[in-house]
C-alpha positions in Angstrom: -7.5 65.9 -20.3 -9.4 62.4 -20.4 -12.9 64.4 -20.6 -11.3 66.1 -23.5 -10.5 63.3 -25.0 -13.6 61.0 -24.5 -16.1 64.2 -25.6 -13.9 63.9 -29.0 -14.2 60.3 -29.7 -17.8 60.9 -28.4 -18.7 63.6 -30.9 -16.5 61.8 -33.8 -19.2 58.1 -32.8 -22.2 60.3 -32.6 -21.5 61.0 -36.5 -20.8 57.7 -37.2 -24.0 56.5 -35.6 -26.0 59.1 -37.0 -26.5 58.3 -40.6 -27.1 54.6 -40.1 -29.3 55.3 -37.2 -30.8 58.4 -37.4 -34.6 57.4 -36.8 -33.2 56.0 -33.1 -31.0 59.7 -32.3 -34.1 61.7 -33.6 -35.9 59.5 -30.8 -33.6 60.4 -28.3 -33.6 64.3 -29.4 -37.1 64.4 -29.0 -37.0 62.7 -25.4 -34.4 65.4 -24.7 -36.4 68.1 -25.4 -39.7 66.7 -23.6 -37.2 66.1 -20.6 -36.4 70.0 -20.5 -39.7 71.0 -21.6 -41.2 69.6 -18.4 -38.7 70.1 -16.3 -39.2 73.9 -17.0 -42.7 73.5 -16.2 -41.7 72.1 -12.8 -39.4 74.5 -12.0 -42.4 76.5 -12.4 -44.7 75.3 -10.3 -41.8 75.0 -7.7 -41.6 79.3 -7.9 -45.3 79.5 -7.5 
């Protein structure tokens, strides 16, 4: 129930924070997505 809760307010802040500070979450996005890009790759090199 707390989870619940907290993802909530989470999701309400994150669109709060967005519009003022969306150059900064685009960062973050982009870090994101390198982060799974090459952790992909060495999951890869991990099945080889």
């Amino acid at each position: 129930m707390r989870r619940h809760k907290r993802s909530r307010r989470h999701a309400a802040t994150l669109k709060s924070v967005m519009a003022p500070h969306y150059a900064s979450a685009n960062i973050s996005t982009t870090n994101t997505i390198l982060f799974v890009y090459l952790y992909e790759i060495y999951m890869n090199q991990l099945n080889l």
